[in-house]
Backbone as CSV, one residue per row, in Angstrom:
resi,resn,N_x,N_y,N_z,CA_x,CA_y,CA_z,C_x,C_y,C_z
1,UNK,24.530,29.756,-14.452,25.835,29.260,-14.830,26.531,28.721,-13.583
2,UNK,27.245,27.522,-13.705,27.607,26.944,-12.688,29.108,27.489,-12.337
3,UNK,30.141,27.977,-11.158,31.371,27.808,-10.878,31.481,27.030,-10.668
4,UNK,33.045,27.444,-10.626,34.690,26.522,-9.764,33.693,24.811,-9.991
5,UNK,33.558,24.497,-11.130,33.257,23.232,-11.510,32.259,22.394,-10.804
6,UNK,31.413,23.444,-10.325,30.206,22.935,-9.415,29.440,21.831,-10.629
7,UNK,29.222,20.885,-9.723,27.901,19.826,-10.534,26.680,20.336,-10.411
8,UNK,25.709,20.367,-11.039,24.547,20.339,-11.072,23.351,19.251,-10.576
9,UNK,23.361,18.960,-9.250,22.666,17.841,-8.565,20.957,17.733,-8.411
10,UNK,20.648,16.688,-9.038,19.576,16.676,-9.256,19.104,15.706,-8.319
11,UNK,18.335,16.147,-6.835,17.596,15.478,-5.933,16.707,14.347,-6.490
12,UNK,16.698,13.187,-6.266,16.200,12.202,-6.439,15.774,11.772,-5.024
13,UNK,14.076,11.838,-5.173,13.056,11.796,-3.703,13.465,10.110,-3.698
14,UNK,14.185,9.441,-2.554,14.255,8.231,-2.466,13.449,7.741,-0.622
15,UNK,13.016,8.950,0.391,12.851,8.394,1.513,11.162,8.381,1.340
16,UNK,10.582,7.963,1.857,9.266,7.712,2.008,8.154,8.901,2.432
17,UNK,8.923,9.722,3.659,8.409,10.868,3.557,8.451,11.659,2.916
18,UNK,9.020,11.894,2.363,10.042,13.146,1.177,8.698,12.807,0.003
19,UNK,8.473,11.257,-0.045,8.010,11.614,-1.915,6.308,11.222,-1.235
20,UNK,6.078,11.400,-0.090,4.548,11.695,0.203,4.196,13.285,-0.144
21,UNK,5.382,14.033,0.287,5.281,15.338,0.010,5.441,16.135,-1.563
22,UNK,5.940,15.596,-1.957,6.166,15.769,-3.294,5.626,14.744,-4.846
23,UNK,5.655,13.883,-4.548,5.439,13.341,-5.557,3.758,12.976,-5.527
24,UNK,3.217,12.265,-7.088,1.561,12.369,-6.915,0.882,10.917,-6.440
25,UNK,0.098,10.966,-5.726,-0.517,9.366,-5.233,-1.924,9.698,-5.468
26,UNK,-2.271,8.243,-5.386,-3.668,8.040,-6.029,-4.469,6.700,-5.184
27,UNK,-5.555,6.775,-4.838,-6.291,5.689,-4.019,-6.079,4.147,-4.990
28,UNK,-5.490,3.353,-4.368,-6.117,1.943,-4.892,-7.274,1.587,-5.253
29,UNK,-7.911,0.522,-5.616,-9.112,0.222,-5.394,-8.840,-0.900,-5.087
30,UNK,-10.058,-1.363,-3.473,-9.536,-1.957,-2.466,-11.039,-2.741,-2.374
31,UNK,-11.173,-4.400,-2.582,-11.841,-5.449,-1.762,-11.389,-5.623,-0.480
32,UNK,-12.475,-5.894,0.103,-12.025,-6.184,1.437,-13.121,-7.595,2.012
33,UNK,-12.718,-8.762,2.459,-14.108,-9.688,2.565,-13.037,-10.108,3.740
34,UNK,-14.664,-10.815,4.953,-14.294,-11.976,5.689,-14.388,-12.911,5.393
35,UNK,-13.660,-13.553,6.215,-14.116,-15.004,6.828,-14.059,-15.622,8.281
36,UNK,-14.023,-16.996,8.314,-14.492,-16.953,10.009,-13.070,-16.530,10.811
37,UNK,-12.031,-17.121,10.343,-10.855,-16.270,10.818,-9.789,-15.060,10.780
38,UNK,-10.686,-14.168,9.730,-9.358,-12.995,9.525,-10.278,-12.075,8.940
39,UNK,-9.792,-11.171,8.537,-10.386,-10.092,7.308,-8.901,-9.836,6.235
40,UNK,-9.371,-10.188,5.045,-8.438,-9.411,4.150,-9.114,-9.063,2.893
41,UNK,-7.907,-7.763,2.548,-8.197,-6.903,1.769,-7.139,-7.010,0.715
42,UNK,-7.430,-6.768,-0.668,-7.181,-6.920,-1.780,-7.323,-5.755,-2.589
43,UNK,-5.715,-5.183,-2.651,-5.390,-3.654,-3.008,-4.973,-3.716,-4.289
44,UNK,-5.648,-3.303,-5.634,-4.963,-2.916,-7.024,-3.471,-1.973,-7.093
45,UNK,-2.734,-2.870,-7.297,-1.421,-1.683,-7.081,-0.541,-2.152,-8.806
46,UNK,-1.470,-1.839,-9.984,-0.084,-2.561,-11.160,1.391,-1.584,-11.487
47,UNK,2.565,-2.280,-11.661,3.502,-1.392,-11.952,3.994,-1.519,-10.492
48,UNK,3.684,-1.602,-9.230,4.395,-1.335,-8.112,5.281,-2.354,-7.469
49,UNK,6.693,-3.026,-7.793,7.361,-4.395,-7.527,7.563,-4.293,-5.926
50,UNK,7.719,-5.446,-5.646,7.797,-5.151,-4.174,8.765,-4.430,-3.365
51,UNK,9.846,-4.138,-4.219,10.650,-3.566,-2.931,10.408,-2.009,-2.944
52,UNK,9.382,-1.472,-3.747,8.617,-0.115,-3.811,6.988,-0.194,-3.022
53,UNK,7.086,-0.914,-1.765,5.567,-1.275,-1.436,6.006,-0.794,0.919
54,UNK,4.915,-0.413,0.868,5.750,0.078,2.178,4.274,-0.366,3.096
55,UNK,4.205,-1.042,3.887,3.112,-1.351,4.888,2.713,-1.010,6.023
56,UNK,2.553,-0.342,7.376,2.393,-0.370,8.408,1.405,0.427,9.587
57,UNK,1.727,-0.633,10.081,0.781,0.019,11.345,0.826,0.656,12.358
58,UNK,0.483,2.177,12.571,0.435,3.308,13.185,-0.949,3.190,13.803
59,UNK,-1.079,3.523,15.133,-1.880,3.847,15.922,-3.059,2.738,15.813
60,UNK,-4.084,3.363,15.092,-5.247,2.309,15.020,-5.395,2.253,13.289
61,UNK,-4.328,2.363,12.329,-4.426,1.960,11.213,-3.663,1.244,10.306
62,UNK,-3.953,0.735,9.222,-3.005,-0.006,8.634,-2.811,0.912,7.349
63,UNK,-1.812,1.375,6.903,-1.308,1.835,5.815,-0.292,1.697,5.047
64,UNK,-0.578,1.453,3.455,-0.311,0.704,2.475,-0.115,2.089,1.452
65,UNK,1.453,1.319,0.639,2.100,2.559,-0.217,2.612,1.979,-1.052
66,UNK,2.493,2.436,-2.120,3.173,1.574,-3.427,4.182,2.713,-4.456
67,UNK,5.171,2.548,-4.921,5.604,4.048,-5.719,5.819,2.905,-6.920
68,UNK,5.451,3.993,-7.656,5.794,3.430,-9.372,6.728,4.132,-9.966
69,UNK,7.326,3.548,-11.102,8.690,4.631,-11.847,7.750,5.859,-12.403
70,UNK,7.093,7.003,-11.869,6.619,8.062,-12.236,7.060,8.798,-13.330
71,UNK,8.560,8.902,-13.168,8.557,10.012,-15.040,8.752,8.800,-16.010
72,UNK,8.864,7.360,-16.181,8.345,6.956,-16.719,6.771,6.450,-17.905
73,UNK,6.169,6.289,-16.061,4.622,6.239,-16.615,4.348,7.023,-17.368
74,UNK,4.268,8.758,-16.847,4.123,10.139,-17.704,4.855,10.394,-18.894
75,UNK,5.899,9.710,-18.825,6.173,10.022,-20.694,5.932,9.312,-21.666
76,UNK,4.866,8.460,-21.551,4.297,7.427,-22.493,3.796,8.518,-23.206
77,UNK,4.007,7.843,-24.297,2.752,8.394,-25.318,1.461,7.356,-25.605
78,UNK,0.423,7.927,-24.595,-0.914,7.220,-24.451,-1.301,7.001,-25.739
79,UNK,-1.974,6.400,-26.433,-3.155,6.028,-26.995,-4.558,6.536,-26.325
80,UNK,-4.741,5.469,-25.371,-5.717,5.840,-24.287,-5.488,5.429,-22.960
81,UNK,-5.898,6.305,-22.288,-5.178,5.894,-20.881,-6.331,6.573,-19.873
82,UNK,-7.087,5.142,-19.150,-8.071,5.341,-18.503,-7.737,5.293,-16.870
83,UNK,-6.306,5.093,-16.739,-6.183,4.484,-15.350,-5.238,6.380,-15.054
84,UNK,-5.496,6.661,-13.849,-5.037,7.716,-12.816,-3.407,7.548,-13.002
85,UNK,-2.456,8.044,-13.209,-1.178,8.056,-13.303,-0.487,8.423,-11.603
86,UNK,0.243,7.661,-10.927,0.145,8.120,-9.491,1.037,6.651,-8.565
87,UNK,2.053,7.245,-7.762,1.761,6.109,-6.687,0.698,6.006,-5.746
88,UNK,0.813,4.820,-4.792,-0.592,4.716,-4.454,-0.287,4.525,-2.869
89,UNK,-1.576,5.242,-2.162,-1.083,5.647,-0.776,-2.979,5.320,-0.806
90,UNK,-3.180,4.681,0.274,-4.762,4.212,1.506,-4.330,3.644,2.318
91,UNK,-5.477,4.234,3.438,-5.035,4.292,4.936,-6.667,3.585,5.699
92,UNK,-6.811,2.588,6.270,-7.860,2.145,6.746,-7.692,2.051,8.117
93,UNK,-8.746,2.466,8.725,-9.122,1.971,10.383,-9.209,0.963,10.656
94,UNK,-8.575,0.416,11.476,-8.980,-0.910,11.954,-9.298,-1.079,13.143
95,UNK,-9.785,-2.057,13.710,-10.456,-2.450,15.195,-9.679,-3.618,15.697
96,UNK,-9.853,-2.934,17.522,-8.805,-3.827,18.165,-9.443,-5.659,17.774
97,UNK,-10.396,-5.883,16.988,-10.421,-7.175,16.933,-9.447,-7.873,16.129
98,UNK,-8.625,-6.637,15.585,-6.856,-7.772,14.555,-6.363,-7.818,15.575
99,UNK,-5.746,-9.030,15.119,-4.407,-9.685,15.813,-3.522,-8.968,15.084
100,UNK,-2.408,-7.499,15.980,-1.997,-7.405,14.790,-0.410,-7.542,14.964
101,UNK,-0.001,-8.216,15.905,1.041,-9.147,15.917,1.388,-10.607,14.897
102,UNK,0.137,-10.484,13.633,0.117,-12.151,12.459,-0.362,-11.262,11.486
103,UNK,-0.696,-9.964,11.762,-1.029,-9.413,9.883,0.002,-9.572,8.715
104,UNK,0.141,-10.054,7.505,0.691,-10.976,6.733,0.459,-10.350,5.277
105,UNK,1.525,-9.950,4.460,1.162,-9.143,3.479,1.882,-9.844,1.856
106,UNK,1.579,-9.993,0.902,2.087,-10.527,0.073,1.755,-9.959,-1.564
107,UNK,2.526,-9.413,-2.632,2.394,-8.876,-3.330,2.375,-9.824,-4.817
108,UNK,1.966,-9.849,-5.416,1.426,-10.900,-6.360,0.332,-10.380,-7.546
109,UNK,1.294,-10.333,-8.912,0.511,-9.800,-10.504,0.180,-8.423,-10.066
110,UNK,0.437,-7.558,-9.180,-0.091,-5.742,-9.083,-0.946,-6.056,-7.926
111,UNK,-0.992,-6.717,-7.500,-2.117,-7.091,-6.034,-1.715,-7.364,-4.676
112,UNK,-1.903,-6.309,-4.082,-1.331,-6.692,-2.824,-2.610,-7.362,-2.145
113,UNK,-1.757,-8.580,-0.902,-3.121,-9.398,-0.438,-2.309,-8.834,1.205
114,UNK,-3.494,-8.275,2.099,-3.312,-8.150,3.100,-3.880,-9.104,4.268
115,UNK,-3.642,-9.888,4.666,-4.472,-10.847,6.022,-4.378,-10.226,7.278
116,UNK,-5.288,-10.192,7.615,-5.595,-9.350,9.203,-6.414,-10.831,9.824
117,UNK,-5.656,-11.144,11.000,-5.787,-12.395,11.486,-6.956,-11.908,12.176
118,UNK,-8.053,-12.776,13.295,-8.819,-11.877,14.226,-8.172,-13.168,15.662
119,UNK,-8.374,-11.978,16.136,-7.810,-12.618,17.853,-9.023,-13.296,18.260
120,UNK,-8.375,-14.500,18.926,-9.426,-15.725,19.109,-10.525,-15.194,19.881
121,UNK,-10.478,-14.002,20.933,-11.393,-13.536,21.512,-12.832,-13.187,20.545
122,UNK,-12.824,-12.717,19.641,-13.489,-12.109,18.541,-14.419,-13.371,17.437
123,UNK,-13.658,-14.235,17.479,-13.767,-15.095,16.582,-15.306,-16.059,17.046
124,UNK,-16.221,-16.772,15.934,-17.244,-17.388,16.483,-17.163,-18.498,17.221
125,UNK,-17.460,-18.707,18.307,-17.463,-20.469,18.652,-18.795,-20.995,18.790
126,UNK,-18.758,-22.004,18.767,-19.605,-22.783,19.348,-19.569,-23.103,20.648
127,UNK,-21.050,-23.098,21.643,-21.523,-23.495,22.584,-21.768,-25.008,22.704
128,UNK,-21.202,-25.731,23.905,-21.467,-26.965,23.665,-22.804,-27.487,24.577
129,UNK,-23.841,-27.819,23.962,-24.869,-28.049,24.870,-25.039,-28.890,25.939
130,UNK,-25.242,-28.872,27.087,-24.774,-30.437,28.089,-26.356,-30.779,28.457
């Protein structure tokens, strides 16, 4: 029973750390292909709009976070429901061959597209024969 007209406040996890700790996440499923100038990877994220998408790079990794309206999703009444219920949190190693002063991220239909540039050092050239 509540006093002296106390409210009843119901915490709403809004910081990033807070709802790693609490709330449920689930792996993407993640393409990843080259080409001669970059590597990118192509993260399944549906339901996650962009201003719920969190990117960055710590130490030697790139990590990618998506939150979905959670007591939403869960109070559907499924039919069938084959997909993991969850925001979505993967964390990949990367090698000093990104440039990672041009990595470039863009969210598009539930898909995040990540570009990892490669520093010209890394990259193939050609030898010119004399």
């Amino acid at each position: 029973m509540l006093e002296n007209n106390q409210a009843l406040v119901v915490k709403e996890t809004n910081s990033w750390d807070e709802a790693l700790k609490n709330e449920k996440w689930v792996t993407p499923s993640v393409d990843i292909y080259e080409t001669e100038d970059e590597f990118v990877l192509l993260a399944n994220m549906p339901g996650v709009s962009r201003e719920n998408v969190k990117i960055k790079l710590e130490d030697e990794s790139l990590v990618l976070m998506g939150r979905i309206n959670f007591e939403e999703a869960k109070d559907r009444k499924y039919i069938l429901n084959e997909t993991r219920i969850g925001n979505f949190y993967r964390k990949f190693k990367i090698s000093d061959s990104v440039d990672r002063d041009r990595v470039d991220a863009k969210l598009e239909n539930g898909k995040m597209v990540v570009t990892l540039p490669k520093h010209e050092r890394v990259k193939p050239r050609s030898i010119e024969i004399k």
